[in-house]
C-alpha positions as CSV (number, residue, x, y, z in Angstrom):
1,X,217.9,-103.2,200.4
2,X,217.6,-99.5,199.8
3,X,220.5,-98.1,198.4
4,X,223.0,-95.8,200.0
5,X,222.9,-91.8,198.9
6,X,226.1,-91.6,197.3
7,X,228.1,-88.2,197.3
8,X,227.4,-86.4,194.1
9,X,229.8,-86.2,191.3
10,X,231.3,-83.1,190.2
11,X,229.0,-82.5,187.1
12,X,226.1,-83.1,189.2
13,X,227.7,-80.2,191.7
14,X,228.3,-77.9,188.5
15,X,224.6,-78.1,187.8
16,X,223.5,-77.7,191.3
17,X,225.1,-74.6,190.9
18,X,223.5,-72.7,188.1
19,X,220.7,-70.1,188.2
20,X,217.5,-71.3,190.1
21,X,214.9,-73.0,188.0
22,X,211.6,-71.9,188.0
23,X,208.7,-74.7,188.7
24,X,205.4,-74.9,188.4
25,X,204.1,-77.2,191.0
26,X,200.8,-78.6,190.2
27,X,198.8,-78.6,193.4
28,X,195.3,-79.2,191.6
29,X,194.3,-82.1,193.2
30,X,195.9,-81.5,196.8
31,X,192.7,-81.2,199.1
32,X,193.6,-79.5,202.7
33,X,190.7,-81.7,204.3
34,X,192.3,-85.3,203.9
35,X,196.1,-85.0,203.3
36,X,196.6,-89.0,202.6
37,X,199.0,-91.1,200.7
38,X,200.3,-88.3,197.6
39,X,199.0,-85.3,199.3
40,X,201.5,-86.3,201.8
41,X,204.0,-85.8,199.5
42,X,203.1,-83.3,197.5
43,X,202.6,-81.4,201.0
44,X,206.2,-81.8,202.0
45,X,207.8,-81.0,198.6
46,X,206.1,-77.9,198.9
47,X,207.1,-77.3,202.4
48,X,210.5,-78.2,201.8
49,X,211.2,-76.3,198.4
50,X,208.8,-73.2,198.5
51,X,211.6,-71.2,199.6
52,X,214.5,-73.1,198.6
53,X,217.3,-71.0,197.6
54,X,217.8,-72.9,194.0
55,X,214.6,-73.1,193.0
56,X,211.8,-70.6,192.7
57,X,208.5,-72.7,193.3
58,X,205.4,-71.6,192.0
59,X,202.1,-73.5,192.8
60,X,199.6,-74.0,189.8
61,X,196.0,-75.2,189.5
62,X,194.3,-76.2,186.3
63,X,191.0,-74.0,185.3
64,X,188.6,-76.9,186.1
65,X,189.8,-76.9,189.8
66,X,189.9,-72.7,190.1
67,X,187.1,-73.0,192.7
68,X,189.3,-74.9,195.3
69,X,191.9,-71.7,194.9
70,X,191.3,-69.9,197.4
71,X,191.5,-72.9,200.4
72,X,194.4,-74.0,198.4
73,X,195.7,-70.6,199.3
74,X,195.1,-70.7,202.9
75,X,196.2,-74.6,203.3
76,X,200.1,-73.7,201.4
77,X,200.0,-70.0,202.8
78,X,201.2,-68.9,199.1
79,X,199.1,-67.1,196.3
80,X,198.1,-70.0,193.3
81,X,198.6,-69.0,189.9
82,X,195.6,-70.5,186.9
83,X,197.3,-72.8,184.9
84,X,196.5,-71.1,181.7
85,X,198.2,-73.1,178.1
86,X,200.6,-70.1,177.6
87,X,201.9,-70.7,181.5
88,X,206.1,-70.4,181.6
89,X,206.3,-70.3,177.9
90,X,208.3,-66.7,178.2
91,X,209.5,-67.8,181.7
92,X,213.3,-68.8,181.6
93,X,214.7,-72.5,183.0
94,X,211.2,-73.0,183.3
95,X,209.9,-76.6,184.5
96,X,206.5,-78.2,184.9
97,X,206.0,-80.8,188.0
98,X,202.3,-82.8,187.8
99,X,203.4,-84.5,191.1
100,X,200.1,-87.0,191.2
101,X,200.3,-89.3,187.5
102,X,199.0,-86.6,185.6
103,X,200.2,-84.3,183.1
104,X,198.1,-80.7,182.9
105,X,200.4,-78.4,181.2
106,X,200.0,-78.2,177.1
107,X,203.0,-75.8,176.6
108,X,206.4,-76.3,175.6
109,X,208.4,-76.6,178.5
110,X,209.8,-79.6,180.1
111,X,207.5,-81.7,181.9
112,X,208.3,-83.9,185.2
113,X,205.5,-86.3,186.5
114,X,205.4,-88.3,189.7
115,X,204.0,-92.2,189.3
116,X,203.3,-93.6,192.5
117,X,201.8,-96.6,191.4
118,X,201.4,-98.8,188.5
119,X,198.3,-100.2,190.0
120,X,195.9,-99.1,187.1
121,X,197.5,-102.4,185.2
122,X,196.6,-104.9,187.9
123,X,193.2,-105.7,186.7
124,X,192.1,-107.4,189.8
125,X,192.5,-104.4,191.8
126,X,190.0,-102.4,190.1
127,X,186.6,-102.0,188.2
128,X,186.7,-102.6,184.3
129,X,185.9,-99.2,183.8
130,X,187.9,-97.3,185.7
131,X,191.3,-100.2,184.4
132,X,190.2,-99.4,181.1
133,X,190.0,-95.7,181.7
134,X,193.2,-96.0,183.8
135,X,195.6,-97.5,181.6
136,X,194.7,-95.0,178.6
137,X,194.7,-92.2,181.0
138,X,198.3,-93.1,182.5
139,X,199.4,-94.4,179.4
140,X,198.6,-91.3,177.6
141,X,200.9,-89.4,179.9
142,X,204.1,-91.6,180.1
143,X,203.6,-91.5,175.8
144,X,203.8,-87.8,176.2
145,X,206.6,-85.7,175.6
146,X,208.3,-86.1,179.3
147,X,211.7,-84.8,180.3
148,X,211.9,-86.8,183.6
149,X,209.5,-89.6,185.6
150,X,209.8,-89.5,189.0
151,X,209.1,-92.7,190.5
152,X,209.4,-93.6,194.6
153,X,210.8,-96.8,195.0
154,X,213.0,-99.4,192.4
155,X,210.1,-101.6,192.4
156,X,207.9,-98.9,190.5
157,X,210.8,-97.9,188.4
158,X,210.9,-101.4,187.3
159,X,206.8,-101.8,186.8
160,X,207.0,-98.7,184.9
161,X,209.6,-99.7,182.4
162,X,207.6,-103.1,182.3
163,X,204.9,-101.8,180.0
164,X,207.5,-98.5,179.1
165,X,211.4,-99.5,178.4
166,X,211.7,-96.7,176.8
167,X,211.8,-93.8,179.5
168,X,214.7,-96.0,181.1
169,X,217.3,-93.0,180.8
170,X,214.6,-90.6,182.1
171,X,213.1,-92.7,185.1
172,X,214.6,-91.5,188.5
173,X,213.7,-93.0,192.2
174,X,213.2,-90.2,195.0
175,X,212.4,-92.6,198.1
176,X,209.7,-90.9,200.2
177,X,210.0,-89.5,204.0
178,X,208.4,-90.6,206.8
179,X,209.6,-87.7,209.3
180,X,206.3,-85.8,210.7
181,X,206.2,-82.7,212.8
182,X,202.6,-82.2,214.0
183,X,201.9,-81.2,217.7
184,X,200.6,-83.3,220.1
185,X,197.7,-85.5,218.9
186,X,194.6,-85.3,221.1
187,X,193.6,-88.3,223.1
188,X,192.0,-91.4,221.1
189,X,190.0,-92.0,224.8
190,X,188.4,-95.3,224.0
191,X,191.8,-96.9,223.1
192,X,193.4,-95.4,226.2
193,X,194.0,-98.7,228.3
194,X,193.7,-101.6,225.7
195,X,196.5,-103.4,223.9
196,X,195.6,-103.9,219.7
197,X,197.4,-104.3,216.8
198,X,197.0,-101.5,214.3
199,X,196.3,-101.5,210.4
200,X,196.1,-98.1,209.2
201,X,195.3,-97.6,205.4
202,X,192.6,-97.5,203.1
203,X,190.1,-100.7,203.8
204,X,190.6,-101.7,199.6
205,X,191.2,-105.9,198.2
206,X,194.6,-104.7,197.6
207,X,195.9,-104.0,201.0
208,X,194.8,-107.7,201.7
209,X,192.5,-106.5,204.3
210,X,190.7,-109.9,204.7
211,X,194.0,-111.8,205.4
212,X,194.5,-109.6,208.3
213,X,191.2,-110.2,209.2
214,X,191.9,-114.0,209.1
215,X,195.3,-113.6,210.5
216,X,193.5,-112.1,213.7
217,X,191.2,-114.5,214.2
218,X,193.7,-116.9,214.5
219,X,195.5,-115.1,217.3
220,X,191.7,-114.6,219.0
221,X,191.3,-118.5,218.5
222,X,194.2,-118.6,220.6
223,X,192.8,-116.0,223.3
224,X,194.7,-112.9,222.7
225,X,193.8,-109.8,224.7
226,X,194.8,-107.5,221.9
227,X,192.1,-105.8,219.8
228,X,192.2,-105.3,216.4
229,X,192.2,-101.3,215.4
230,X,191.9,-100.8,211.8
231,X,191.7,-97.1,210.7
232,X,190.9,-95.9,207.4
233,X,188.2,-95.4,205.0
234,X,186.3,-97.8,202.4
235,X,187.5,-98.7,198.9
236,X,187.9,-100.4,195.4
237,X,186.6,-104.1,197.0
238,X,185.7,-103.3,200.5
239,X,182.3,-105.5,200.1
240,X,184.6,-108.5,200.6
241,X,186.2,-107.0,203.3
242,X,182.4,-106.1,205.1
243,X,181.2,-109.0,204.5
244,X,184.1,-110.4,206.3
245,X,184.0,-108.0,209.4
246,X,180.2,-109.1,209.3
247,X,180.6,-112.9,209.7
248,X,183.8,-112.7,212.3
249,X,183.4,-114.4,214.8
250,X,184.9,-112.3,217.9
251,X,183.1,-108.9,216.8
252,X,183.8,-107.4,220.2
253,X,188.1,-107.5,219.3
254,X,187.4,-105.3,216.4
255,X,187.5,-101.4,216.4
256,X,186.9,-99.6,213.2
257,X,188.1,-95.8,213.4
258,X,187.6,-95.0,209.5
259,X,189.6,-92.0,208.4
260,X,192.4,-90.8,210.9
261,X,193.8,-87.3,210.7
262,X,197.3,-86.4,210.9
263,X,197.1,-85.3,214.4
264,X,195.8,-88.7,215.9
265,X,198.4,-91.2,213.9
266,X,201.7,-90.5,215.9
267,X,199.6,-91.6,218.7
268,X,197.3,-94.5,217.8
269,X,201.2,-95.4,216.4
270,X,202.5,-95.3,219.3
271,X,200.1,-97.4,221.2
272,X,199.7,-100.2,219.4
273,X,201.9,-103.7,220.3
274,X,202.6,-103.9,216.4
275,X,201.3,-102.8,212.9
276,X,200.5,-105.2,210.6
277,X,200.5,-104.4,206.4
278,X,200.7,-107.3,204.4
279,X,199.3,-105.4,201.2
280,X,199.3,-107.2,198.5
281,X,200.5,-103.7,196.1
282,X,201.9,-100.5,197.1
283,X,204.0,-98.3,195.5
284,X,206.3,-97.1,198.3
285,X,204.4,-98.4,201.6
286,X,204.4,-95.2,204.3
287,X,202.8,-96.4,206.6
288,X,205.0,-99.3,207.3
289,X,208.1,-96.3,207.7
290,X,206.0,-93.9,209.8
291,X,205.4,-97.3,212.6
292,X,209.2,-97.8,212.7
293,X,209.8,-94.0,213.5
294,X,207.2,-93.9,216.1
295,X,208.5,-97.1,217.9
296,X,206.0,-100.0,216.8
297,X,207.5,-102.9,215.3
298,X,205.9,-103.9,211.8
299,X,204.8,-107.4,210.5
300,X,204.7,-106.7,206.4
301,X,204.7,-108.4,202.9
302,X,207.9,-110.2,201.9
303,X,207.2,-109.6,198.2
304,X,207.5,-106.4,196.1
305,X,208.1,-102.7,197.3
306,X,207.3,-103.4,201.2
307,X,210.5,-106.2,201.2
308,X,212.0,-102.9,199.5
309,X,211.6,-100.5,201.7
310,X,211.8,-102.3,205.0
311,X,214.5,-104.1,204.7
312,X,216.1,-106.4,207.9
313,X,213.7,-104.0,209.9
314,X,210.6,-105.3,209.7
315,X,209.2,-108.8,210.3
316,X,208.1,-110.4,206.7
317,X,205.2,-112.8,206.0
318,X,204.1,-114.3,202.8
319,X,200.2,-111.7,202.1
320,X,199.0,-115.6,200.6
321,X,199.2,-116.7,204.4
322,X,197.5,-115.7,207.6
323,X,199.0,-118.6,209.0
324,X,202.7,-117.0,209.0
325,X,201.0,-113.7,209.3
326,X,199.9,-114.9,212.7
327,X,202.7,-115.9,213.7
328,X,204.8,-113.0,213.3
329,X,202.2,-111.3,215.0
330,X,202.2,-113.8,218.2
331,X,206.1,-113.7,218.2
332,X,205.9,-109.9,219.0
333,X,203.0,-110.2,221.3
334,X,205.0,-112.9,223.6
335,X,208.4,-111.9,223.1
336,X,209.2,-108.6,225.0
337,X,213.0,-109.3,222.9
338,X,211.8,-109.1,219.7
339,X,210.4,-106.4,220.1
340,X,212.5,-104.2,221.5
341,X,215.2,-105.5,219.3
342,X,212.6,-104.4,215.9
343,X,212.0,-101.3,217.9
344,X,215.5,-100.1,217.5
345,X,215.9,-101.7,214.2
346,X,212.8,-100.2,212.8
347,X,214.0,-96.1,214.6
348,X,217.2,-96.7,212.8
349,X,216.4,-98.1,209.4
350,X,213.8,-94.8,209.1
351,X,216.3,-92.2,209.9
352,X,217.6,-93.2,205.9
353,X,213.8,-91.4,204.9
354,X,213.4,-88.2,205.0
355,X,211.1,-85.1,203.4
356,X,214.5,-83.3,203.4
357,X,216.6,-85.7,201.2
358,X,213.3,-86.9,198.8
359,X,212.9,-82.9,198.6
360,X,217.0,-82.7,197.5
361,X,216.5,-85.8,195.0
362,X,213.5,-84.2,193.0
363,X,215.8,-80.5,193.0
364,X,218.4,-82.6,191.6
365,X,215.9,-83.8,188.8
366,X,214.7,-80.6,188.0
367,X,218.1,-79.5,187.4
368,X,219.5,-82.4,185.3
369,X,216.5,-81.7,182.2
């Protein structure tokens, strides 16, 4: 169960009133052309805390990424300083934020990172090379001298001080928001008139893509006259996942709409009878937030972060079985109850996450280093 925000004490309140801190908010790897997942987030921490009144927010970008500067500029609407070694050395209450694992500042100021993720140390979710290069690359950074780790959910907290006990008095949990204000999506035409459930992530082993895949063809076995929508683009293991799409047996109830933008998710959302993510190892888990605010029920992963974050609002199925998977799925397709009843659960329980209060949390950690 998430935890309540309790009301702050009155040394936190004495902090939140001294002179605005000055951060430098590392927007390097941000790209304006597919805002997924972290540039998500870093996207709505800027929007949120550019012109906050206690906090003078300065976006950054490391010398090796200078030529993406000037989109950068257009895409935040706000003039990117280089992020040269000397950069807030004379500045006063001066604070770095790499908000995507990674540490780019070598002066001496405080330093703030973001983990989303402890993924790197789950071997079978990635190529030796890159878990290799992973862990010493991560590693590296939470060895580093770091005032604060941001983390977006207890379960990360808790993987993190797995393999690092010692930043337990600096580790701080900043759930994530699912609120979205884009305009009215265009029409997805050829889902128009047909009923589907909807997996929307990255098609990678460790969403458990295949035991969806399975799961579904259980329900087909049965006759259903939903489709199967899965939207997103290829990754880490996805040959298993082809080669499983290849060999299904009802290709015709399959609809593959690789990446989605922004504009189009509210609505493919909103269509769809339910959204199934029974991912094996997330970090926080959007996607499953974003469904509940935009009415469709969700069928998720009883273990880890998604048990988390959904709480009594969600429909849970062991990721090992596409048998119970299944069946969630069938008892929202036949039972016009249920679902309403998630519905409502699902619009209630994401009120609690917003960009506004996961923008308040991170000024709160700025100002307690």
């Amino acid at each position: 169960m998430v935890p309540k925000i309790m009301p702050m004490d009155s040394q936190t309140a004495n902090t939140l009133h001294q002179a605005p801190r000055t951060v430098f908010f590392d927007v390097s790897t941000l790209n304006p052309d597919k805002v997924t997942g972290i540039g998500v987030y870093m996207n709505q921490l800027w929007q949120h805390l550019k012109d906050h009144p206690k906090v003078k927010f300065i976006p950054v970008i490391k010398l090796s990424r200078l030529k993406n500067r000037k989109k950068l500029e257009a895409y935040l609407g706000r003039k990117i300083q280089p992020l040269w070694p000397w950069t807030g050395i004379a500045t006063k209450n001066a604070v770095y934020h790499g908000p995507d694992f990674k540490i780019s500042m070598g002066s001496s100021i405080p330093k703030v990172v973001t983990i989303h993720d402890m993924v790197v140390f789950e071997k079978s979710y990635n190529t030796s090379a890159f878990y290799n290069k992973g862990i010493d690359d991560l590693t590296a950074v939470l060895k580093s001298d770091l005032s604060a780790v941001i983390v977006n959910s207890e379960f990360t907290k808790q993987e993190v001080l797995k393999y690092f006990p010692e930043l337990a008095s600096k580790t701080y949990v900043t759930y994530l928001g699912c609120d979205r204000s884009y305009p009215l999506p265009e029409k997805i035409a050829s889902l128009s008139t047909e009923k589907y459930i909807l997996f929307l992530g990255t098609l990678e082993k460790r969403k458990n893509v295949t035991a969806v895949l399975e799961a579904f063809k259980i329900l087909c076995q049965k006759g259903t006259d939903h489709k199967l929508v899965l939207a997103g683009t290829w990754g880490f293991g996805d040959d298993e996942i082809k080669a499983a799409i290849a060999k299904f047996p009802f290709p015709e109830k399959l609809v593959h709409l690789s990446y989605v933008p922004n504009t189009q998710i509210e609505e493919l959302f909103k269509k769809a009878t339910a959204f199934v993510f029974p991912s094996l190892y997330e970090g926080f888990g959007i996607p499953v937030l974003e469904a509940m605010s935009l009415g469709c029920p969700v069928v998720t992963s009883n273990e880890g972060v998604l048990k988390e974050v959904t709480g009594e609002a969600a429909l849970h199925a062991s990721p090992h079985s596409p048998q119970e998977i299944a069946e969630k799925l069938e008892q929202l397709i036949h039972s016009e109850e249920l679902r309403s009843k998630m519905i409502k659960l699902g619009k209630e329980h994401s009120r609690r996450f917003t960009w506004k209060t996961c923008a308040e949390e991170t000024l709160k950690v700025y100002q307690k280093i």
